[in-house]
One Martini backbone bead per residue (centre of mass of N, CA, C, O) as a GRO file, in nm:
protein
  236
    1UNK     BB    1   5.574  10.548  18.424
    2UNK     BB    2   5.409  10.537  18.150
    3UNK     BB    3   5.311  10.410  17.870
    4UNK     BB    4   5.409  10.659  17.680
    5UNK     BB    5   5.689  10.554  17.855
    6UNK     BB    6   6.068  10.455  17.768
    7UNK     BB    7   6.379  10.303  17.860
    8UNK     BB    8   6.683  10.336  17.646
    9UNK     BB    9   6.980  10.215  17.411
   10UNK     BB   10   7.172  10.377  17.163
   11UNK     BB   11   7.355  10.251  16.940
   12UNK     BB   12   7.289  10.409  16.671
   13UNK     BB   13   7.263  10.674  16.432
   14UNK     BB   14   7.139  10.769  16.112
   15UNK     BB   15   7.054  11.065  16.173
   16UNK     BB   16   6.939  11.429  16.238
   17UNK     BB   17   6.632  11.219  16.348
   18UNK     BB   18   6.768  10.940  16.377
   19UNK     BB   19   6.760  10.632  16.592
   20UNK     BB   20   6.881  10.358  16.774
   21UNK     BB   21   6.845  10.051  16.928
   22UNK     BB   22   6.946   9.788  17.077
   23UNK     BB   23   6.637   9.629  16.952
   24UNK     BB   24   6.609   9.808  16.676
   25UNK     BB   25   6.460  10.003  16.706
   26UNK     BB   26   6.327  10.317  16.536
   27UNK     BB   27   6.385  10.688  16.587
   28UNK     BB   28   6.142  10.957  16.576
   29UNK     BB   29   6.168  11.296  16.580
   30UNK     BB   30   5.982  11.524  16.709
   31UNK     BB   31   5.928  11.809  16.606
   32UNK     BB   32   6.162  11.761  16.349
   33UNK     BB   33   6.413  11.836  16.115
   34UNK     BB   34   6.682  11.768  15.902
   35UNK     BB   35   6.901  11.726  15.695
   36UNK     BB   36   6.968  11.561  15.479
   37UNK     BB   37   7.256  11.361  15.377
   38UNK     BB   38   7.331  11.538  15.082
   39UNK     BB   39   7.304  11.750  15.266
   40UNK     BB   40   7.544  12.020  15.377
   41UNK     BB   41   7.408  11.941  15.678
   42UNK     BB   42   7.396  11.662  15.765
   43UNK     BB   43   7.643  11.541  15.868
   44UNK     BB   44   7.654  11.797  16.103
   45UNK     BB   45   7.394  11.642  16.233
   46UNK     BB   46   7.473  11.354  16.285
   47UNK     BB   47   7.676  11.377  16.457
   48UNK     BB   48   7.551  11.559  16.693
   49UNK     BB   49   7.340  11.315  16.759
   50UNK     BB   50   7.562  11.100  16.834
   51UNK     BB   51   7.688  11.254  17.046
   52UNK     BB   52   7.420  11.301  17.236
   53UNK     BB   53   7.323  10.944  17.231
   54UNK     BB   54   7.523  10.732  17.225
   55UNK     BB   55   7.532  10.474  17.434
   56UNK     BB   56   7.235  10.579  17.607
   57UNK     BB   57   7.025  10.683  17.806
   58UNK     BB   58   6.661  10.727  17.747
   59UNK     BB   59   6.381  10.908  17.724
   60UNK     BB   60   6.041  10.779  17.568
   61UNK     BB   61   5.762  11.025  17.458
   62UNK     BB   62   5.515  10.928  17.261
   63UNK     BB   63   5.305  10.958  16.994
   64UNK     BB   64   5.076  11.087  16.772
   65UNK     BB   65   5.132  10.857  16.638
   66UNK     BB   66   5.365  10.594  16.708
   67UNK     BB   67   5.403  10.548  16.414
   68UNK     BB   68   5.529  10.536  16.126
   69UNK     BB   69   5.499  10.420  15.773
   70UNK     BB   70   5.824  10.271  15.829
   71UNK     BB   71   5.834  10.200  16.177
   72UNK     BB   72   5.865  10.461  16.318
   73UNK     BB   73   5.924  10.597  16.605
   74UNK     BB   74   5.742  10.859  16.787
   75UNK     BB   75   5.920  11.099  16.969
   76UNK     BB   76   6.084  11.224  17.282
   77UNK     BB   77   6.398  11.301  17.342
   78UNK     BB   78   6.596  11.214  17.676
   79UNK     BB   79   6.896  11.338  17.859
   80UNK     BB   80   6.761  11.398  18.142
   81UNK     BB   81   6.718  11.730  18.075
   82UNK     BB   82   6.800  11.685  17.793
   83UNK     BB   83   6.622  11.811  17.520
   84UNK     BB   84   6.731  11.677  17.218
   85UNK     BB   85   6.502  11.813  17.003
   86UNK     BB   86   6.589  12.076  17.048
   87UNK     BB   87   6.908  12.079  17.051
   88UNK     BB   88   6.943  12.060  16.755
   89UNK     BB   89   6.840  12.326  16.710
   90UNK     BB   90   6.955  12.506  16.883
   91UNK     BB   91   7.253  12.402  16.690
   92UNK     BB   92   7.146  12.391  16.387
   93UNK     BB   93   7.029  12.099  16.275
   94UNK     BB   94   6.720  12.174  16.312
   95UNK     BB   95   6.373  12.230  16.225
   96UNK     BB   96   6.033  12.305  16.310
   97UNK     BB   97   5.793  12.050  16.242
   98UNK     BB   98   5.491  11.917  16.250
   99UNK     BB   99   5.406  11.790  16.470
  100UNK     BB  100   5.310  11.952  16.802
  101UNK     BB  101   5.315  11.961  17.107
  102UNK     BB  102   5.242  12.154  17.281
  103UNK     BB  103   5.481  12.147  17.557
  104UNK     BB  104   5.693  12.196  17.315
  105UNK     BB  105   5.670  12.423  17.133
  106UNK     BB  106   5.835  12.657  17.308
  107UNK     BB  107   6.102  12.557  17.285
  108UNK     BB  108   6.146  12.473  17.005
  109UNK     BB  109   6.093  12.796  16.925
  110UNK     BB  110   6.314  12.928  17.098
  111UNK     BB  111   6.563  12.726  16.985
  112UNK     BB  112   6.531  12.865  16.697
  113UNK     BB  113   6.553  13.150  16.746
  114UNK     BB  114   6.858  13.108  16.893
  115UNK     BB  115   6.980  13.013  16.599
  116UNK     BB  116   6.877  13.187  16.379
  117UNK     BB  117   7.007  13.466  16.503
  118UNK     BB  118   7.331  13.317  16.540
  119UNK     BB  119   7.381  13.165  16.290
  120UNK     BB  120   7.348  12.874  16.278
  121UNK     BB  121   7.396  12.663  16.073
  122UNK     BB  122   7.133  12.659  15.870
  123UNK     BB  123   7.166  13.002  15.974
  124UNK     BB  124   7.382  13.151  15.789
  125UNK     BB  125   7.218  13.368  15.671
  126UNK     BB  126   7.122  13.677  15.651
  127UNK     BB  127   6.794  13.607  15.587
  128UNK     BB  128   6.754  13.399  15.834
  129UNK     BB  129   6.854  13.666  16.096
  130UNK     BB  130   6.612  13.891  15.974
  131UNK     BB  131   6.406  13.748  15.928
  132UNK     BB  132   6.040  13.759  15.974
  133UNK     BB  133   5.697  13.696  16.125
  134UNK     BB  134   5.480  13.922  16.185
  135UNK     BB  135   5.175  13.717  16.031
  136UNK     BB  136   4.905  13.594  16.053
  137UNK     BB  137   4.616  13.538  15.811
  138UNK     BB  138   4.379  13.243  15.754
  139UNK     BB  139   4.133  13.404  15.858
  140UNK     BB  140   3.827  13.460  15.725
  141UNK     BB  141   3.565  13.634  15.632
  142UNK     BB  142   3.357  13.433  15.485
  143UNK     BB  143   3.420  13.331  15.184
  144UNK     BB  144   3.740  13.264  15.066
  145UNK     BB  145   3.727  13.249  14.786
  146UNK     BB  146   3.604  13.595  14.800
  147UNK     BB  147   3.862  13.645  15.031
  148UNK     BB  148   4.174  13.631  14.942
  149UNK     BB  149   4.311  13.900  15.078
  150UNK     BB  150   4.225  13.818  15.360
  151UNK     BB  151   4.478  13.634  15.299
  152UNK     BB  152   4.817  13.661  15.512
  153UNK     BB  153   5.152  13.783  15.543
  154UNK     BB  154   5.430  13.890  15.696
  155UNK     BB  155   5.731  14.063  15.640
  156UNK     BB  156   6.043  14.127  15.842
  157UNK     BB  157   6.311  14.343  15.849
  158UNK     BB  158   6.535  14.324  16.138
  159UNK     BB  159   6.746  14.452  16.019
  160UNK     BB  160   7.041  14.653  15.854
  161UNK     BB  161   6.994  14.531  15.587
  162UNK     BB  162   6.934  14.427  15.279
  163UNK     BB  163   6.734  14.242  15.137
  164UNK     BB  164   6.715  13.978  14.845
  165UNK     BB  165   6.428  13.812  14.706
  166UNK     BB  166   6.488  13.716  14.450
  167UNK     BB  167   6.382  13.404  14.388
  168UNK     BB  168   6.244  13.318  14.576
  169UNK     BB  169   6.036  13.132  14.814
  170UNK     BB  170   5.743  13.043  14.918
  171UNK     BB  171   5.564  12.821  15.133
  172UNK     BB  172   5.379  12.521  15.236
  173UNK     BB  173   5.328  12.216  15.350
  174UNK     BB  174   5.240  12.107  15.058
  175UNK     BB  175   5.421  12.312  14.834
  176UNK     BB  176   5.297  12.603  14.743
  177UNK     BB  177   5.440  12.838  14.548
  178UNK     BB  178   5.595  13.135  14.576
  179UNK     BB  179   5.780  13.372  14.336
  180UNK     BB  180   5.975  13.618  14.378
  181UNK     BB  181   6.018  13.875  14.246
  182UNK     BB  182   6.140  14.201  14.195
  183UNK     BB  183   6.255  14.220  14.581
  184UNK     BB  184   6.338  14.435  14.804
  185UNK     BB  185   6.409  14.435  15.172
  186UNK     BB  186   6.452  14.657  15.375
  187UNK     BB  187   6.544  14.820  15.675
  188UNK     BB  188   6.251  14.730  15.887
  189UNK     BB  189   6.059  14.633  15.679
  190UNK     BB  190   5.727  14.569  15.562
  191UNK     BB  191   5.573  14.275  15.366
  192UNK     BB  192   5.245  14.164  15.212
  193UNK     BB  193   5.108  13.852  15.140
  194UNK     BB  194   4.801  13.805  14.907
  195UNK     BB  195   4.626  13.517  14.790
  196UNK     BB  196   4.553  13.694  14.514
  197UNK     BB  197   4.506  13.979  14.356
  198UNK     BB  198   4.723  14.192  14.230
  199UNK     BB  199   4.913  14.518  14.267
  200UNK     BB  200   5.267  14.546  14.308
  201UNK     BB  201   5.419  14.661  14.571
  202UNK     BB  202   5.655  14.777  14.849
  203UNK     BB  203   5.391  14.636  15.040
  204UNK     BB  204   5.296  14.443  14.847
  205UNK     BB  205   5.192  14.111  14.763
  206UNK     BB  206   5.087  13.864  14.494
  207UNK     BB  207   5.026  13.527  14.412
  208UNK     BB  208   4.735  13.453  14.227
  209UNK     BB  209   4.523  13.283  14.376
  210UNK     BB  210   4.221  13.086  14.373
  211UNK     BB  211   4.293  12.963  14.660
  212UNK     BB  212   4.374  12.877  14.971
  213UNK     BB  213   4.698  12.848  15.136
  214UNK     BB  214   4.633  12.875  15.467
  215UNK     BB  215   4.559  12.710  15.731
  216UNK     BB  216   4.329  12.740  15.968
  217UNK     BB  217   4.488  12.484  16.182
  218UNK     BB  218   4.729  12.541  16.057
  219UNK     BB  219   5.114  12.575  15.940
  220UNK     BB  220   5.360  12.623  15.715
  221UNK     BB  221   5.638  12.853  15.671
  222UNK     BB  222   5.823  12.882  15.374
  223UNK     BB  223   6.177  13.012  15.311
  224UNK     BB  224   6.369  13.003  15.016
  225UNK     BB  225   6.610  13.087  14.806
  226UNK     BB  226   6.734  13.037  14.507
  227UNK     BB  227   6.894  12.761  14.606
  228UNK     BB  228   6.704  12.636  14.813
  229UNK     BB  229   6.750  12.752  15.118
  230UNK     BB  230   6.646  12.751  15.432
  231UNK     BB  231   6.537  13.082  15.589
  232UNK     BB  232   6.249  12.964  15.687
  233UNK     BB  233   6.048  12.840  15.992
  234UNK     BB  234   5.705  12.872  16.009
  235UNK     BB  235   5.464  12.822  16.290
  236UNK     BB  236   5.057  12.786  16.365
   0.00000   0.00000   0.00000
């Protein structure tokens, strides 16, 4: 076992992506988040780690940096050969979120996608089983700013319903907003957000930025429904 790895006993946990062990340090699980505690899906996300961790012996391999602000250890935990990190995401308990080593993105991405599809926990709407990011274009040619159309993401609609996008929000990882207007997306159909300004069709929107929006060197799209839910979370 490597200097970056080691093996303890999990007391008890705190919410649904933080435990503790019994030498009192706590673990916060990398490349993921649960819903906070007084989100409705907090509670149902607590138990799962509890079920998961509570009482066993776990492999600690972890991130750089090794500690959050917190002082909260960041690792990825494994219970034999559950990676406790995905099982909890593949469970609908919680989001893939930046930083992720390469070695575990496609895992975790994997098991977002067979949550989401399933419609598990935090996946229970229509419209999170049916969206997906069809593309990002992040990188543009020349000065960003005088080429803001040329940042971009797709949005496509895989079900067999139509969404209706009125009034949710796309965010980036910094938390920039917009606001979608009144936007059906048809089933089978896609459509592109471009970062500058322009006139909104069934085929495009525009954000009508003045800077660019989605980072060349990776980003998260998160999509939120009218009511503020998660519908969707793409790393990239």
């Amino acid at each position: 076992m490597s200097a970056a790895e080691e093996t303890a006993v999990v007391s008890k946990v705190i919410d649904g992506d933080t435990c503790q062990l019994e030498d009192g340090r706590r673990i916060r699980y990398l490349g993921i988040e649960a819903p906070e505690e007084q989100d409705r899906y907090g509670e149902p996300a607590t138990q799962a780690n509890h079920l998961l961790v509570t009482g066993k012996s776990i492999r600690i391999e972890f991130g750089k940096p090794r500690e959050d602000r917190d002082g909260r250890l960041l690792a990825y935990v494994f219970i034999e050969k559950v990676f406790v990190n995905a099982e909890l995401v593949r469970q609908g308990h919680a989001h893939v979120r930046r930083p992720v080593d390469v070695a575990y993105r496609s895992a975790l991405m994997q098991a977002q996608d067979e949550a989401r599809l399933a419609g598990r926990g935090i996946w229970d709407s229509i419209g999170a089983r049916q969206l997906r990011i069809a593309w990002v274009q992040a990188k543009v040619e020349g000065p960003a700013k005088r080429n803001l159309n040329d940042e971009y993401i797709t949005i496509e609609n895989q079900g067999n319903q139509p969404v209706d996008l009125t009034g949710w929000k796309i965010l980036d990882e910094a938390g920039n907003p917009y606001l979608v207007p009144k936007f059906t997306l048809e089933p089978k159909r896609k459509f592109t957000l471009r970062t500058g300004s322009g006139k909104n069709t069934e085929q495009e929107l525009f954000w009508g930025s003045r800077t660019p929006i989605w980072n060349d060197n990776g980003d998260t799209i998160f999509i939120r429904d009218a009511e503020g839910k998660l519908v969707l979370s793409h790393i990239y």
